[in-house]
Backbone as ProteinMPNN parsed JSONL, in Angstrom:
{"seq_chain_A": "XXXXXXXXXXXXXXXXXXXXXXXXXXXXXXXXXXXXXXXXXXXXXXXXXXXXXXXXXXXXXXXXXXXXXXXXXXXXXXXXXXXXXXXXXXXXXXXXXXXXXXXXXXXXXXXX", "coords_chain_A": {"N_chain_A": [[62.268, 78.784, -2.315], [62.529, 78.758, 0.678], [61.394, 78.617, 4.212], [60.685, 77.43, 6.045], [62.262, 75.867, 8.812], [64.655, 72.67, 9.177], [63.62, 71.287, 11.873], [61.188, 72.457, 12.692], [59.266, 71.13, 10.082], [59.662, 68.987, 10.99], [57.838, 68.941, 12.822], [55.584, 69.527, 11.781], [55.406, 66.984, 10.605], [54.641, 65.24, 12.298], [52.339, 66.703, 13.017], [51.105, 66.203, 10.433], [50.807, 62.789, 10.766], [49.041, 62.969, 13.007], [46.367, 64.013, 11.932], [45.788, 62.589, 9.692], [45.588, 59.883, 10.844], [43.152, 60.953, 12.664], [41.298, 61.573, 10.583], [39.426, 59.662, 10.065], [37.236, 58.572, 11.878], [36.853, 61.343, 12.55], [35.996, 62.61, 9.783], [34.344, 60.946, 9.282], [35.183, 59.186, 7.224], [34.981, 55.922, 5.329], [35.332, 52.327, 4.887], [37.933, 52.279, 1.598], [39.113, 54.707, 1.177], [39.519, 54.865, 4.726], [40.961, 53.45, 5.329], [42.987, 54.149, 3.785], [44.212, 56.446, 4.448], [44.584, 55.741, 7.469], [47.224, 53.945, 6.891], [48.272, 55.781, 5.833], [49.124, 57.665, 7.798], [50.421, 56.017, 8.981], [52.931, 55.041, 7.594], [54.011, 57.525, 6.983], [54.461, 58.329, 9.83], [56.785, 56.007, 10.008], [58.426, 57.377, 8.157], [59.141, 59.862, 9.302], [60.344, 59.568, 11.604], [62.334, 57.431, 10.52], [64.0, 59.059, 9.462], [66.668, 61.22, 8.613], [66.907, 64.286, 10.124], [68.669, 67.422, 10.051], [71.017, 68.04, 12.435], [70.321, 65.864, 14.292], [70.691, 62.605, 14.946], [72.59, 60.063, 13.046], [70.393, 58.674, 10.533], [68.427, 56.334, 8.634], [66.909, 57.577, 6.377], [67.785, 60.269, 4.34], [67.314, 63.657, 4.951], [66.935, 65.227, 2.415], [66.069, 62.877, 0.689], [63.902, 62.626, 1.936], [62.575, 64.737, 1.566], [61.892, 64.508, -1.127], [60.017, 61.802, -1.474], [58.057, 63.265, 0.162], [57.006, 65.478, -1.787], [56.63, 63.35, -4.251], [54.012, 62.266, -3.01], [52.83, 64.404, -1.71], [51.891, 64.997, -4.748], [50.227, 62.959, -5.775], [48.653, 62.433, -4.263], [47.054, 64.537, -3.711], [46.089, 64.113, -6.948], [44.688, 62.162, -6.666], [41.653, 61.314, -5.489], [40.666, 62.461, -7.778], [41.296, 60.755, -10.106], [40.486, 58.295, -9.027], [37.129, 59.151, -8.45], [36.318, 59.672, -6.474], [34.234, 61.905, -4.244], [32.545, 64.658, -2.821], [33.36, 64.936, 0.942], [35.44, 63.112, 1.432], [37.264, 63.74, -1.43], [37.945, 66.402, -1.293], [39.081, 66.46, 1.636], [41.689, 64.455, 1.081], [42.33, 65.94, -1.0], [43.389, 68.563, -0.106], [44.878, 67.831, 1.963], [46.906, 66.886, 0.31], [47.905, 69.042, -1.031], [48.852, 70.762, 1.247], [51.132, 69.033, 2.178], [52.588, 69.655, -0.391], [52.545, 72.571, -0.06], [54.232, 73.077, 2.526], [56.827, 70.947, 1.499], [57.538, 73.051, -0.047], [58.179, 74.969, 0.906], [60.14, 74.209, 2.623], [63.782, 73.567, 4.157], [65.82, 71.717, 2.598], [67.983, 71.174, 1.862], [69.26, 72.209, 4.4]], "CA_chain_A": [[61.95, 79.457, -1.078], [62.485, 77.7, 2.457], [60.939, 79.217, 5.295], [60.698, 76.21, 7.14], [63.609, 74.975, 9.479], [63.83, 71.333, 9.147], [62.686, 71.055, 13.312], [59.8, 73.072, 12.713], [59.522, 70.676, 9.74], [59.91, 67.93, 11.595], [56.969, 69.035, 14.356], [54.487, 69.923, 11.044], [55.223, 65.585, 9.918], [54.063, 64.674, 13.623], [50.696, 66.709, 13.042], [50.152, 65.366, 9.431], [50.424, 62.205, 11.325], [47.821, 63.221, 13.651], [45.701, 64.455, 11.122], [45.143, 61.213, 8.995], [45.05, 58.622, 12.249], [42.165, 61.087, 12.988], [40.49, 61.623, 9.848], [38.547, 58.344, 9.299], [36.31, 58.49, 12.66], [36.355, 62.392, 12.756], [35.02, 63.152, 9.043], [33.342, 59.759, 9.001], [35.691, 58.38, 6.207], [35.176, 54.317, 5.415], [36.321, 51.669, 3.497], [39.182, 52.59, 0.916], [39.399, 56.374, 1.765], [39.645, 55.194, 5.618], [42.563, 52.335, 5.287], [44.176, 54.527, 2.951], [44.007, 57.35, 5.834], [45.242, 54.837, 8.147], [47.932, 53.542, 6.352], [49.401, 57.554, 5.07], [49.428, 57.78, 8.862], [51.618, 55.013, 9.75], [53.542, 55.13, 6.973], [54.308, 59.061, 7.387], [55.133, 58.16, 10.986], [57.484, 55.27, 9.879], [59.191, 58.262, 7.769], [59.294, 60.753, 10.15], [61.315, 59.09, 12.579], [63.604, 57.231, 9.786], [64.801, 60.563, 8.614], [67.718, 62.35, 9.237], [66.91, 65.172, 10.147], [69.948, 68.239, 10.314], [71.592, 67.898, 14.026], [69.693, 64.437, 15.214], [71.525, 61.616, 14.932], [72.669, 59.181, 11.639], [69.11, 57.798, 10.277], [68.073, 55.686, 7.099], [66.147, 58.103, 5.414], [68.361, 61.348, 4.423], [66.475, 65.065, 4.548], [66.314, 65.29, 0.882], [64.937, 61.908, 0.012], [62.162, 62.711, 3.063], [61.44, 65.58, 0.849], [61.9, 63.782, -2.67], [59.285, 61.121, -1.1], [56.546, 64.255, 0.1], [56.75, 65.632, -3.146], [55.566, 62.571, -4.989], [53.098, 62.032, -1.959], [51.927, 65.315, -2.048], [50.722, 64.927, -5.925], [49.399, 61.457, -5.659], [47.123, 62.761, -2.91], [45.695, 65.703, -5.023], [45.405, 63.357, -7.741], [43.876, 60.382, -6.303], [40.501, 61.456, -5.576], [39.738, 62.773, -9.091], [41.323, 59.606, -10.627], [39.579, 57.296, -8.757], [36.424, 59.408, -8.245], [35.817, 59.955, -4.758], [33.6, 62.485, -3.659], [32.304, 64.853, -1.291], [33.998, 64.997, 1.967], [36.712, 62.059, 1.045], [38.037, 64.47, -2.432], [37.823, 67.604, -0.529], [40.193, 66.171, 2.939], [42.843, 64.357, 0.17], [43.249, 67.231, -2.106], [43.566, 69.403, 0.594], [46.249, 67.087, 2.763], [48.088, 66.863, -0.591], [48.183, 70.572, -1.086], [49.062, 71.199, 2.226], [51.807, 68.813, 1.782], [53.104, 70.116, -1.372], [53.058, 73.735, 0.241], [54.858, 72.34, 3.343], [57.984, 70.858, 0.555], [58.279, 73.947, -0.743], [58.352, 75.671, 2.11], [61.196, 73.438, 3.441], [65.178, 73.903, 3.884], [65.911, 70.5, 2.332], [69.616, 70.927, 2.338], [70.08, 72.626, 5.379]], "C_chain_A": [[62.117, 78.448, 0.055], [62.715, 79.195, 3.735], [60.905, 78.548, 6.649], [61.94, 75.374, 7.268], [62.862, 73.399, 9.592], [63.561, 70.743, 10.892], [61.167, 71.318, 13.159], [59.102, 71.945, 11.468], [59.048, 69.366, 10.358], [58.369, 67.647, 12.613], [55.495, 68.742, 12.839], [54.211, 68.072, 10.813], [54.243, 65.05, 11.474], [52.151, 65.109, 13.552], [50.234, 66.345, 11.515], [49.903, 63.762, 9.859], [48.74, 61.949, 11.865], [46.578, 63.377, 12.909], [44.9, 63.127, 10.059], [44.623, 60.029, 9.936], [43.592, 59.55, 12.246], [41.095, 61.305, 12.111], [39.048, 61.211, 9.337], [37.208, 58.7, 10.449], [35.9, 60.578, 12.699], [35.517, 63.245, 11.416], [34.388, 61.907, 8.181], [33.718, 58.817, 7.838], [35.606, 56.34, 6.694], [35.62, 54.146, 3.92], [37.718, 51.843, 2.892], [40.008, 54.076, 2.117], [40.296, 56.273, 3.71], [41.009, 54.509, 5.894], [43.521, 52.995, 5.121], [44.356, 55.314, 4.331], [45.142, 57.132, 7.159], [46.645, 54.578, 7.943], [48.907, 54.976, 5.744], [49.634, 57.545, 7.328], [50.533, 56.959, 9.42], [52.842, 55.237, 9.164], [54.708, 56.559, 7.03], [55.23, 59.21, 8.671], [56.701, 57.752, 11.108], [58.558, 56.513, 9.093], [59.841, 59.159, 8.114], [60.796, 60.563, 10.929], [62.405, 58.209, 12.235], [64.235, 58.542, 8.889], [65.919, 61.272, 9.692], [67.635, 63.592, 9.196], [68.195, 66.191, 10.531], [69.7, 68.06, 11.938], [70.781, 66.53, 14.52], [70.813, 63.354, 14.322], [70.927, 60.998, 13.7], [70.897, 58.467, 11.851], [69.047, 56.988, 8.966], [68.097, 56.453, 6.561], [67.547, 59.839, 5.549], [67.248, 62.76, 3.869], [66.189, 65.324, 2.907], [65.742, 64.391, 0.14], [63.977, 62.471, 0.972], [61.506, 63.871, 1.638], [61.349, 65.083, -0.359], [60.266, 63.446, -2.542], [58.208, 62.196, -0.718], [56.438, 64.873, -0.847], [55.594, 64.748, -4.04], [54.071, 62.156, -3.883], [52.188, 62.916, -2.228], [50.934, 65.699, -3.474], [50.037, 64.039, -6.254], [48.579, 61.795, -4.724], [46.096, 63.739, -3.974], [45.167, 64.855, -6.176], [44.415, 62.305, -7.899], [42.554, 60.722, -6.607], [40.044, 61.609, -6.922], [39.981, 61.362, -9.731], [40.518, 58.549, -10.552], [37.928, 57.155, -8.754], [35.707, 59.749, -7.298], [35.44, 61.227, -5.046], [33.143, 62.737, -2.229], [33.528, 65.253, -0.265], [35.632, 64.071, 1.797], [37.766, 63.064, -0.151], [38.709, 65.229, -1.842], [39.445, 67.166, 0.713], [41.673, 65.526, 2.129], [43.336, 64.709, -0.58], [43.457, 68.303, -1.146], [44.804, 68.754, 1.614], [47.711, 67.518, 1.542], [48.565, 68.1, -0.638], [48.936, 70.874, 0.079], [50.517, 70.524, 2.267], [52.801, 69.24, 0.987], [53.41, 71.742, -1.13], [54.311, 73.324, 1.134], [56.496, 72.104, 2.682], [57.904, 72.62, 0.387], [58.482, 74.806, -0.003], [59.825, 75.846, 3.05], [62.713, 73.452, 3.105], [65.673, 72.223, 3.696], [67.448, 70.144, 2.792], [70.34, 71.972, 3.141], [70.71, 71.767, 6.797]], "O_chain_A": [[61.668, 77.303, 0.002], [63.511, 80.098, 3.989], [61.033, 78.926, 7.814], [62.499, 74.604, 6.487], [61.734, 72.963, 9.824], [63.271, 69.548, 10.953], [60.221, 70.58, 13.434], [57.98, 71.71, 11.916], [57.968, 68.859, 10.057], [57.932, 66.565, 13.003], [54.622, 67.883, 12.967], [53.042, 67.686, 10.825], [53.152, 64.489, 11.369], [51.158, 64.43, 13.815], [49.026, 66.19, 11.333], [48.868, 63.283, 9.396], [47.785, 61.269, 11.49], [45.631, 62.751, 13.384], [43.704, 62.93, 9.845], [43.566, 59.408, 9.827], [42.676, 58.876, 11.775], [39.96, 61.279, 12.586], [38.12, 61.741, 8.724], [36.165, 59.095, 9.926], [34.749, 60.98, 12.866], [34.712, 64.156, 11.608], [34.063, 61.83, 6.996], [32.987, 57.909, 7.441], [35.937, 55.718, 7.704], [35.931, 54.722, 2.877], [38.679, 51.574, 3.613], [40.782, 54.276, 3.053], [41.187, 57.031, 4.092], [41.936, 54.975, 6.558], [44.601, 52.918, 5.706], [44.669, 54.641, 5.313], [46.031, 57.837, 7.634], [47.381, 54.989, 8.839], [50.064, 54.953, 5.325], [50.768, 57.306, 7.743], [51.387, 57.329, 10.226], [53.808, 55.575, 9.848], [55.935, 56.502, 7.1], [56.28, 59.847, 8.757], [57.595, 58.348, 11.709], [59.677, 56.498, 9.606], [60.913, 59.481, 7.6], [61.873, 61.154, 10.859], [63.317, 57.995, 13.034], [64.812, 58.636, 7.805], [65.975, 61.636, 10.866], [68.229, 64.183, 8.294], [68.86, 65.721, 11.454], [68.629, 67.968, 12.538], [70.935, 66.512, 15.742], [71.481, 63.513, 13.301], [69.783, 61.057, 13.251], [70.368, 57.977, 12.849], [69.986, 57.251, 8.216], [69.144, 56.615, 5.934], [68.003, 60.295, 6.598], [66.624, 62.854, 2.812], [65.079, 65.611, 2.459], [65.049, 64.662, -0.841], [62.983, 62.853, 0.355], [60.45, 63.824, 1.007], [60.226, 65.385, -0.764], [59.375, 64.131, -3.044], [57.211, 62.018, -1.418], [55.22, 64.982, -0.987], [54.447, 65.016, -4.396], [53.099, 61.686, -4.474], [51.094, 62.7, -2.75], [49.861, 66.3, -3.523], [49.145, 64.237, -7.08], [47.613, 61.051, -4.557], [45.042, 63.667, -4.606], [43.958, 64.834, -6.409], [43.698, 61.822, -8.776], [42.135, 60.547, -7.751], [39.071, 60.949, -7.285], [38.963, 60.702, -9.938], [39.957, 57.949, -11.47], [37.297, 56.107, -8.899], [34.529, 60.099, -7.353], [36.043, 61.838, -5.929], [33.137, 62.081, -1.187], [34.536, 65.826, -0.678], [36.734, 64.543, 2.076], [38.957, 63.17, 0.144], [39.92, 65.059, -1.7], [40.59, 67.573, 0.519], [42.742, 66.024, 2.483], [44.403, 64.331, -1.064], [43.867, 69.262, -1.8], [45.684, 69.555, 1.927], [48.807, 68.06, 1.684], [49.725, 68.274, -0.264], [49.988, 71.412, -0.266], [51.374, 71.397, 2.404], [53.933, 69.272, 1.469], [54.304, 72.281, -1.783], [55.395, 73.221, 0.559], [57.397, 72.82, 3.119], [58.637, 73.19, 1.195], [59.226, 75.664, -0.477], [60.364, 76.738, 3.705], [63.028, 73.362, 1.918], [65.869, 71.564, 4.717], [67.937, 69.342, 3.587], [71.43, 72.497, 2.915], [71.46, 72.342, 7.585]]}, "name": "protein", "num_of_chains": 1, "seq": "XXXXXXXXXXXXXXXXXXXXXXXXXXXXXXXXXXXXXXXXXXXXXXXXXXXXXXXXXXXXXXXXXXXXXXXXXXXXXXXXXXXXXXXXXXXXXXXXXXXXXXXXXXXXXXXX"}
């Protein structure tokens, strides 16, 4: 299924961005949980804007690795928490990013 043009696509990576930078101070995440947080934010960013997205100009990253790369992202997020054990509020916001993620891919016109 792809529902999602890779612009629209493109706008959704900008607010998972947003979404982790703000996580840590807005549902009080510390420590691990808040670095990590931190660090999916930058990282995400750093992806965003090395991707080639269809019609923008030559980039590193090509539209189907971006989505290769949120794939495994998206199940290493759902998984983490239980693996590691986190609770609460911390499980809950990284199985729910991942998911959201993992809808997001599948959502997405990879090779358009």
């Amino acid at each position: 299924m792809s529902l999602l043009a890779p612009r629209f696509h493109r706008l959704l990576d900008f607010v998972t961005v947003v979404l982790f930078a703000a996580a840590p101070p807005v549902l009080g995440l510390s420590g691990s949980p808040a670095i990590l947080s931190y660090g999916l934010a930058a990282v995400h960013l750093l992806v965003t804007v090395s991707t080639a997205f269809p019609g923008q100009p030559r980039r590193p990253l090509s539209f189907p690795a971006h989505g290769g790369l949120e794939a495994a992202v998206g199940i290493a997020l759902v998984a983490l928490p239980w693996t590691v054990g986190w609770t609460g509020t911390v499980r809950t916001f990284y199985t729910v990013m991942g998911a959201v993620i993992l809808i997001v891919w599948l959502l997405s016109r990879y090779r358009a």
